[in-house]
N, C-alpha and C positions, 0 to 999 in steps of 0.2 A: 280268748280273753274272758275273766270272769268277771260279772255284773251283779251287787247285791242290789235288791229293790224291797222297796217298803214301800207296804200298801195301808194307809189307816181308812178302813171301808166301813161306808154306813152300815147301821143293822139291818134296812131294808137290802141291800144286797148281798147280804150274808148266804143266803141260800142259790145265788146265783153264781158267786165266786166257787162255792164249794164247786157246782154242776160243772164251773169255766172247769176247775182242776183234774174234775173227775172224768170228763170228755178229753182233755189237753194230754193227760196220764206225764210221764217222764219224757218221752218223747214227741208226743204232740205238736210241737210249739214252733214245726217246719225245720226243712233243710237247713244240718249246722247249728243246733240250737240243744242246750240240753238241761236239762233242768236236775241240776246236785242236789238240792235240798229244800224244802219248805216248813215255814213253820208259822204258828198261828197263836197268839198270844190271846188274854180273856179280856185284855181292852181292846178286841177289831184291829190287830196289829197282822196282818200278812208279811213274811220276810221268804224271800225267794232268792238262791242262788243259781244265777244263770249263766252257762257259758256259751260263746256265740265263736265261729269261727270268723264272720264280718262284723265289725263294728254296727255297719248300718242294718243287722237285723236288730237291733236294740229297738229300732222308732217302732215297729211293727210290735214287741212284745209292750212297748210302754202307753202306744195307743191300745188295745187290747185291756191290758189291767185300769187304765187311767179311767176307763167308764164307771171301775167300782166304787172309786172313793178317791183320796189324794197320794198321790206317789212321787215318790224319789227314787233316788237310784245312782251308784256309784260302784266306777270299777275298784274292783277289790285284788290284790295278792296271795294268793297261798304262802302262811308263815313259814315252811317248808322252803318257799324260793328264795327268801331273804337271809335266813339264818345258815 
């Protein structure tokens, strides 16, 4: 299942979030878990596409990012599966 997450992270954690990603890499993020895409906007905007093969690794990835700033997150479809 795929999981979009936004992260809007303070500027004081700017330099930690990068470390989180830079240590985590693509795979990182444990068993079943894989990280599609990231991107980082110039207003402290984090967007992450996560696929999890259990649902409940979500609480694990959302505790983890939740320390940098305020986050959301909602399952998402490949527009591929619909059309």
């Amino acid at each position: 299942m795929l999981y979009m997450f936004q992260l809007r992270y303070r500027p004081e954690n700017a330099d930690d979030l990068r470390r989180h990603f830079e240590h985590r890499g693509v795979t990182g993020h444990g068993e079943g878990v894989f990280l599609r895409g990231a991107w980082v906007s110039r207003t402290r905007n984090a967007m992450a596409l996560v696929e999890v093969r259990e649902t409940d690794q979500i609480d694990t990835i959302r505790l983890e990012l939740s320390q940098f700033g305020d986050l959301s997150f909602e399952p998402v479809v490949d527009i591929n599966q619909i059309m």
